[in-house]
C-alpha positions in Angstrom: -8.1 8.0 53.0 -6.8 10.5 50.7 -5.3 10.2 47.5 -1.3 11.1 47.4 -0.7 14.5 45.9 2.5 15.9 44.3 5.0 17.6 46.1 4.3 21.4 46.2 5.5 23.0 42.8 6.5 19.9 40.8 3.5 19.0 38.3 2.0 14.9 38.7 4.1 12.5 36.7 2.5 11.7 33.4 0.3 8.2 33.3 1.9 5.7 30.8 -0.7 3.6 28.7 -0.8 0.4 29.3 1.4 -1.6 26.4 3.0 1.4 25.8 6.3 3.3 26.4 7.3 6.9 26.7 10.3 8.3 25.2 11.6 11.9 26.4 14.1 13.9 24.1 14.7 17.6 26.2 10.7 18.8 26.5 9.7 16.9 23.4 7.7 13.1 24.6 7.0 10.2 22.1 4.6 7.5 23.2 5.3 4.6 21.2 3.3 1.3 21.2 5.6 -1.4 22.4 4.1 -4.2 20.6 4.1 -2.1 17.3 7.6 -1.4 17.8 8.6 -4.7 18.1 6.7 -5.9 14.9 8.0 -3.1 13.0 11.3 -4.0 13.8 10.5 -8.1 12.9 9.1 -6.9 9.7 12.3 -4.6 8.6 14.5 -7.6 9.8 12.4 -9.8 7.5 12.1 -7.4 4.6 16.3 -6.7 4.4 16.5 -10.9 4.3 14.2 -10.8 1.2 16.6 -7.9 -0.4 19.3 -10.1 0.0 17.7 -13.3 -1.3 16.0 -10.9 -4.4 19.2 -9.6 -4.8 21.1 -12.8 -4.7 18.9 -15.1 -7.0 18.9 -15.0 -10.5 19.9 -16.8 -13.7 23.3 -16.8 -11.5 23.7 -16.5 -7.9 25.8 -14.1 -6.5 27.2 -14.6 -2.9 26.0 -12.3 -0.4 29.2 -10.7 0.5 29.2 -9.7 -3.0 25.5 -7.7 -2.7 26.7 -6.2 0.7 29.6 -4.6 -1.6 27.9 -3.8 -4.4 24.8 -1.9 -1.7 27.6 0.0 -0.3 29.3 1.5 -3.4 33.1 -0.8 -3.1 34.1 -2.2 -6.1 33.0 -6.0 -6.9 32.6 -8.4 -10.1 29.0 -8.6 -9.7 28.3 -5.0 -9.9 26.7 -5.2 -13.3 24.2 -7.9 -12.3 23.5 -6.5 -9.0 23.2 -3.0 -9.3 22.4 -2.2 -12.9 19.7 -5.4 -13.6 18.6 -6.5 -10.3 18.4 -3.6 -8.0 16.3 -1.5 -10.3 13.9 -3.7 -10.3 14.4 -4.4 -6.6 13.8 -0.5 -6.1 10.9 -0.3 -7.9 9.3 -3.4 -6.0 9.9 -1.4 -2.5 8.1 1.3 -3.3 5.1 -0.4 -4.7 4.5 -2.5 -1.9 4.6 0.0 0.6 2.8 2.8 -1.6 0.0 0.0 -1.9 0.3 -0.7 1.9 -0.7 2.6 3.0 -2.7 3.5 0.7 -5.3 0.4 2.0 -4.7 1.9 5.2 -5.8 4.8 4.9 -8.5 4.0 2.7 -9.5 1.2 5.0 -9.9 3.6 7.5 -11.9 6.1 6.5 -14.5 3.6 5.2 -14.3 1.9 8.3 -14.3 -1.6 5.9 -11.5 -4.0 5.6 -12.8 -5.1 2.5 -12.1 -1.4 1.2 -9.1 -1.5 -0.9 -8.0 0.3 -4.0 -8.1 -2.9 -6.2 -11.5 -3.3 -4.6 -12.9 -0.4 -4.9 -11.8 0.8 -8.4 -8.9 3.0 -7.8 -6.3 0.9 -9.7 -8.7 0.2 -12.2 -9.5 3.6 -12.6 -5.6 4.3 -12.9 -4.9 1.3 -15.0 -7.8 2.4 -17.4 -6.2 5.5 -18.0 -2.7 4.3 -18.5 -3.5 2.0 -20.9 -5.4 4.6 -22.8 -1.8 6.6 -22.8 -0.4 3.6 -24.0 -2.9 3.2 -26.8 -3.0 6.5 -28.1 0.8 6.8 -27.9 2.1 8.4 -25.0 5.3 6.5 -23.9 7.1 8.8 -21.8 7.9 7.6 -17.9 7.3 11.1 -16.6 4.1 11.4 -17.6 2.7 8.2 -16.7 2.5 9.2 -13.0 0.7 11.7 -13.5 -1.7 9.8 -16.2 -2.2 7.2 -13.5 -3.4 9.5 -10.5 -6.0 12.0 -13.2 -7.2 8.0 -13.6 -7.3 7.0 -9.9 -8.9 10.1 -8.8 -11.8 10.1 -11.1 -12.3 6.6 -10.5 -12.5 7.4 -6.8 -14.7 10.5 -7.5 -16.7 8.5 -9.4 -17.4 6.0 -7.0 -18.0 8.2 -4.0 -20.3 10.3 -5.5 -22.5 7.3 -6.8 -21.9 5.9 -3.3 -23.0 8.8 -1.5 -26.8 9.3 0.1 -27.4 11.6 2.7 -24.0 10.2 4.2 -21.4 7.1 3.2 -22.6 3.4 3.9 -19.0 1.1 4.2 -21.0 -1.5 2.8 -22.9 0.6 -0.7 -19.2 2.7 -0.8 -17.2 -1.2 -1.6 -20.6 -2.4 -3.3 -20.3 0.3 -5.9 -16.8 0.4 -6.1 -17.0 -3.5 -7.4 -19.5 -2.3 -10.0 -16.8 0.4 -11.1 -14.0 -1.9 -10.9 -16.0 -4.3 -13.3 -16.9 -1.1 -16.0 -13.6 -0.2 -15.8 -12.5 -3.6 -16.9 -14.0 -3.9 -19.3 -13.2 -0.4 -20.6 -9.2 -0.9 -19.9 -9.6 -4.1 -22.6 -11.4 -2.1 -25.2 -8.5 0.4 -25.0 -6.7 -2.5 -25.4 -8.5 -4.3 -28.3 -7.8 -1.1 -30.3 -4.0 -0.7 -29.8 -1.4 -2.0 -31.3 -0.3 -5.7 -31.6 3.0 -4.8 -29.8 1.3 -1.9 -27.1 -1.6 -4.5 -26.6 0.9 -7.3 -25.6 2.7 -4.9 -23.4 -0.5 -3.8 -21.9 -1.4 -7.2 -21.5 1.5 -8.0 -19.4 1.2 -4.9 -17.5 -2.2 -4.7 -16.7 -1.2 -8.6 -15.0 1.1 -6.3 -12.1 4.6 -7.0 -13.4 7.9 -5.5 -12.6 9.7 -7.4 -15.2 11.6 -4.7 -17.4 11.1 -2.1 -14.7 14.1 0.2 -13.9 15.3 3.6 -12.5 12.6 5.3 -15.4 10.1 4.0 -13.0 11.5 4.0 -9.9 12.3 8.0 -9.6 9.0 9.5 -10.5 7.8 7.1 -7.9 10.3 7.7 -5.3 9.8 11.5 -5.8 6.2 11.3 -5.4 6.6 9.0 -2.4 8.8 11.6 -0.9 6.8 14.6 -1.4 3.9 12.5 0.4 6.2 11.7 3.6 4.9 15.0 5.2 1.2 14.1 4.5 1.7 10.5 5.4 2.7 11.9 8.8 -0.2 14.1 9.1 -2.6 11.3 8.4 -0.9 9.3 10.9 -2.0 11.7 13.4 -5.4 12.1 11.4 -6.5 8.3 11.6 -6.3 7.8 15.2 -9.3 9.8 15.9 -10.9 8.3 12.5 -10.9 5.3 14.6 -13.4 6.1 17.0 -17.2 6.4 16.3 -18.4 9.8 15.0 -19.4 11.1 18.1 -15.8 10.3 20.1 -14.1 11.6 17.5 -16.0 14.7 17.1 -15.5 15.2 20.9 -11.8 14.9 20.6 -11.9 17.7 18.6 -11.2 16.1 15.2 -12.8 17.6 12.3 -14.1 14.3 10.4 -15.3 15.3 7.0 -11.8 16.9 6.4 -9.6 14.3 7.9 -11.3 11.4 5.9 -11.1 13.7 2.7 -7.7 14.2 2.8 -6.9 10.6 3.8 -8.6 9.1 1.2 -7.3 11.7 -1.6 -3.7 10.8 -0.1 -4.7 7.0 -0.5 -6.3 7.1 -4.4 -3.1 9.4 -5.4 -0.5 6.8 -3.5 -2.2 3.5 -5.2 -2.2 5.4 -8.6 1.4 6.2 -8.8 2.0 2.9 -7.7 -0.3 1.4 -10.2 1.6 3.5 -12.7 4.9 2.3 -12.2 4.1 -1.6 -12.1 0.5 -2.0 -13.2 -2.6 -3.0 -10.9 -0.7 -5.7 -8.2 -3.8 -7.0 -7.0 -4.8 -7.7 -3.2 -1.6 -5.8 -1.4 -3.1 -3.5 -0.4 -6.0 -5.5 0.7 -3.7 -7.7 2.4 -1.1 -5.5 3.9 -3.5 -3.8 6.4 -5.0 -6.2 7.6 -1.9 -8.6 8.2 0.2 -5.5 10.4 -2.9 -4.7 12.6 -3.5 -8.3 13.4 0.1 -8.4 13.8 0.3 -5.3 16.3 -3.0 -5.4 17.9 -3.8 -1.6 17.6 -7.1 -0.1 17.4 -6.2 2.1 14.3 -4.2 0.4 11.3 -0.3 1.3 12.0 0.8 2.7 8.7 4.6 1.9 8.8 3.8 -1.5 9.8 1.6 -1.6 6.4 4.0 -0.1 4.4 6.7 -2.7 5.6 4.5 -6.1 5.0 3.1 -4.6 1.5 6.8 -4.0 0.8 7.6 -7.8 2.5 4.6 -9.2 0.0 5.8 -7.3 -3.2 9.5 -8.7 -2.9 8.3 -12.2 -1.6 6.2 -12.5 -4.4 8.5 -10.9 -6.8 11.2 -13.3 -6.0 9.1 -16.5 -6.5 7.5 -15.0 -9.9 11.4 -15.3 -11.1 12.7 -18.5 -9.7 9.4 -20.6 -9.6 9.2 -21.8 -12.9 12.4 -20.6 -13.9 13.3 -20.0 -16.9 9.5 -18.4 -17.3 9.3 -15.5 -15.2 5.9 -14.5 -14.4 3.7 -11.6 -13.5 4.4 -10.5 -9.4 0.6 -9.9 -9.7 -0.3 -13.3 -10.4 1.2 -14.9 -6.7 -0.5 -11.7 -5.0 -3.7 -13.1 -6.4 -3.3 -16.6 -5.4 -2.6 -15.6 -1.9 -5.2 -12.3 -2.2 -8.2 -13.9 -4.0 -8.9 -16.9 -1.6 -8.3 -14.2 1.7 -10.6 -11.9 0.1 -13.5 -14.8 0.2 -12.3 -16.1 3.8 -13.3 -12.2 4.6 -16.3 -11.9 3.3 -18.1 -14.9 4.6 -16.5 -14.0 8.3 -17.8 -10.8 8.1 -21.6 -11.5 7.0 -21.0 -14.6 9.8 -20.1 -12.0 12.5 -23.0 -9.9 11.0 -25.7 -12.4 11.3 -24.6 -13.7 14.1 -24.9 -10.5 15.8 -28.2 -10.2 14.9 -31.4 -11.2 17.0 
């Protein structure tokens, strides 16, 4: 038998992935991942319920009705608690989360490691180092710190992959000397706060915890504007990382020039983790966490970086929220609940993968 052909001068209908669903707009085609789409929209759902309960919860609770309002510019009561004090700080939390969120992405992927984080690997140490050195030696302006935050996350990362680096990039020597950096940098970051200040130690103290207690519109616009100048890059490495995802060889096949594509996505993760180490200190084990929790979530073969950005976003606020209500009338650090839940993953992962290792093994 033969196979059916297409009538005579219409071209064959396009083959549809399984799990997958293709959109047409005029000429223009998206193929979107049905599954992803449905946990992206699941995580958004879940993400505007934690706005509202953030928003909501405080010394005094303010109906919901009342936030609505207040969100869409109409005149309420609660406008001074909602949007001047609580949103701010709400902002600010948004952006972190899902600046850390893609930022493990991306650097997960191109070292091919989920264990390959910025908090792992040095970057937010390298970026809290250097912003606490600002803070020591006087430099207190918000528009600054930005850009004090990414000089420190990029020679951290510089660092690292240059001490990492022998006649090609081992995942496992790339996170083992990124822990070694992490632990210099450490111990650097509290020199430079032994010889501060009593007041700029205390405040780097608290900072250097991930906190966005205090935090307002000074340090949510730099990093909004950043964020937004990245959009166009973040879409490019979208693109970028599907082909990271194969081995070398299928990759290089595809037509997909490697070396340049994981460059530029880890330069775009280091400079996303700095500026959002800069505006609320090093939040430890989002973007870790993030990742790893959408693509188990979506079940893609490449880690879906709106999904990440939504769940780092989901943990920031989550964790946010309980920091202020927990032990209320204490209010403590966001970092310190990503590190209950982070530390004790972070373990689970590395015994799983040197059990899958050795169990691979002959």
């Amino acid at each position: 038998m033969t196979a059916p052909t297409a009538p005579a001068g219409r071209s064959p209908a396009p083959v549809t992935p399984v799990g997958h669903a293709l959109l047409r707009a005029g000429r223009a085609s998206f193929l979107l991942h049905r599954r992803s789409l449905l946990v992206g929209t699941a995580l958004a759902l879940l993400l505007a319920t934690a706005v509202v309960a953030s928003l909501c919860v405080g010394e005094s609770f303010v109906a919901p009705g009342e936030v609505v309002r207040v969100l869409l510019g109409l005149p309420s009561p609660d406008e001074l608690v909602v949007g001047t004090l609580r949103l701010p700080r709400l902002v600010t939390g948004l952006l972190v989360g899902a600046a850390f969120g893609v930022s493990g992405a991306l650097i997960q992927t191109v070292a091919r490691n989920p264990l390959a984080s910025p908090d792992v690997i040095g970057v937010t140490h390298g970026a809290g180092a250097a912003t606490v050195a600002a803070m020591t030696f006087g430099v207190t302006s918000y528009t600054l710190m930005p850009y004090v935050s990414v000089a420190g996350g990029l020679a951290a990362a510089a660092l690292v992959y240059a001490l990492a680096w022998r006649r090609g990039l081992s995942a496992a020597r790339f996170v083992l000397v990124g822990i070694g950096i992490s632990v210099a940098l450490g111990s650097l970051t509290r020199l430079f706060v032994t010889k501060g200040e009593y007041l700029v130690a205390q405040q780097a103290k608290v900072w250097l915890t991930g906190s966005l207690n205090g935090r307002g519109w000074d340090q949510a616009a730099p990093l909004a504007t950043v964020l937004l100048v990245c959009v166009p890059c973040v879409l490019w490495a979208a693109r970028a990382q599907r082909a990271a995802a194969f081995d070398d060889d299928t990759a290089v096949a595809l037509g997909s020039r490697l070396d340049r594509d994981r460059l530029g996505m880890g330069v775009l993760g280091v400079v996303l983790a700095s500026v959002a180490t800069g505006a609320a200190g090093p939040v430890d084990f989002v973007a870790l966490l993030a990742p790893q929790i959408a693509r188990r979530l979506t079940r893609t073969p490449h880690i879906p970086l709106l999904s990440s950005a939504l769940t780092g976003a989901l943990i920031v606020v989550v964790a946010d929220l309980l920091a202020r209500r927990l032990l209320s009338p204490v209010e403590l650090p966001v970092g310190v609940f990503t590190a209950l839940v982070g530390a004790p993953y972070l373990m689970w992962l590395i015994v799983s993968t040197r059990s899958s290792r050795s169990g691979g093994t002959a």
